[in-house]
Structures are given as structure tokens and as C-alpha cells.
N, C-alpha and C positions, 0 to 999 in steps of 0.2 A: 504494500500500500504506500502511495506516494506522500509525504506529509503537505498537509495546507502550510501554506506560508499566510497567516493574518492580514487586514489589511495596513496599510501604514497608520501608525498611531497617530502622526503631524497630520492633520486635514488641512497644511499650509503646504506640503509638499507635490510639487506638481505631477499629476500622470503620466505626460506627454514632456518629451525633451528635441531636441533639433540634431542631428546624427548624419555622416559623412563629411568628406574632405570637404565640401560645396558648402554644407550646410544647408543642402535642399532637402532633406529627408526627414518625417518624425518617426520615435521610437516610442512606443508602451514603456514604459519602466516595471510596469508590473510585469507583462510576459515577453518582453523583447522582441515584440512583431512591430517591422518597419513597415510605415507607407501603408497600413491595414487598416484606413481610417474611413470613417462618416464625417463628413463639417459641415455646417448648415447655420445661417444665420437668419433669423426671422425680426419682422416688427414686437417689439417688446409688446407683454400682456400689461404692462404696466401705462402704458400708451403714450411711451417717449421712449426712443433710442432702438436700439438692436438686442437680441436677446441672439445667443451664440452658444451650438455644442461641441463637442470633439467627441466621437467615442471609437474605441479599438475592435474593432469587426472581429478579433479573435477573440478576447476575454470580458471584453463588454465593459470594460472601464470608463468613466464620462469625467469630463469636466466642463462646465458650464459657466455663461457669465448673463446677468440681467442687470438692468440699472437699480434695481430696488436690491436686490441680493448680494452682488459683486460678483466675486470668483469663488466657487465650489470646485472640489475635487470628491470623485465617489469610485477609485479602484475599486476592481473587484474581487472576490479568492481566487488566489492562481497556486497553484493547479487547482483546476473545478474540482468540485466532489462528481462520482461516478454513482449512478444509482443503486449500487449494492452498498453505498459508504452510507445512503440515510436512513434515519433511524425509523 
């Protein structure tokens, strides 16, 4: 059985970081999948500004920004549980 690695204890520490010589590329930090990304930015629910996601298409990690919230990060368990691991 593989051990869960927790999420990060800092909810200041970012999901996503910028990776290669160029510096064109992002990385997961939680599972180290490059360029595996969703980005999407919408009109704020708040009814000013931009609200913005990022999430990693392998482990499903997000971090998000709205004008009323700021910036969130929400890793997810890396390595997933398999479903003979719940209980």
C-alpha cells in the first residue's frame, strides 16, 4: 500500500510553480505533472473584477482567486486512495 502524503499544512503555499529553462511551463507541486492544467477566468460573482482557476487534470488540485476572497490554494491527497483503501 502506497502511503498518503497529507495535504500541505501552509494554505499560503502555492500548488502550481513555473518549470523549465524558458520558464514556459507549470508544475503540480503536489504530483509533479507538467502542463496538465485547466485555466479559466470568469466575470467575478461578486460583480467587479475577474474571478480565476488553475486546476491539475491529474490530481485535481485548484487554486483560485476572486476579489472578495483573494488567493486560495486547495491540493489534493497525492497518491489518491484506491477503493479497497476506504473504509
Amino acid at each position: 500500500m502506497i502511503p498518503l502524503i497529507p495535504p500541505r499544512s501552509d494554505p499560503d503555499e502555492p500548488v502550481f510553480s513555473v518549470c523549465g529553462s524558458d520558464g514556459a511551463s507549470i508544475r503540480c507541486e503536489i504530483c509533479g505533472a507538467v502542463d496538465e492544467i485547466d485555466a479559466d477566468e470568469m466575470p467575478s460573482m461578486a460583480g467587479y473584477g475577474e474571478d480565476t482557476y488553475v486546476r491539475c487534470t491529474r490530481c485535481g488540485s485548484v487554486e483560485t482567486t476572486d476579489p472578495v476572497f483573494g488567493w486560495s490554494a486547495k491540493p489534493a491527497t497525492w497518491p489518491p486512495r484506491s477503493e479497497h483503501d476506504h473504509p
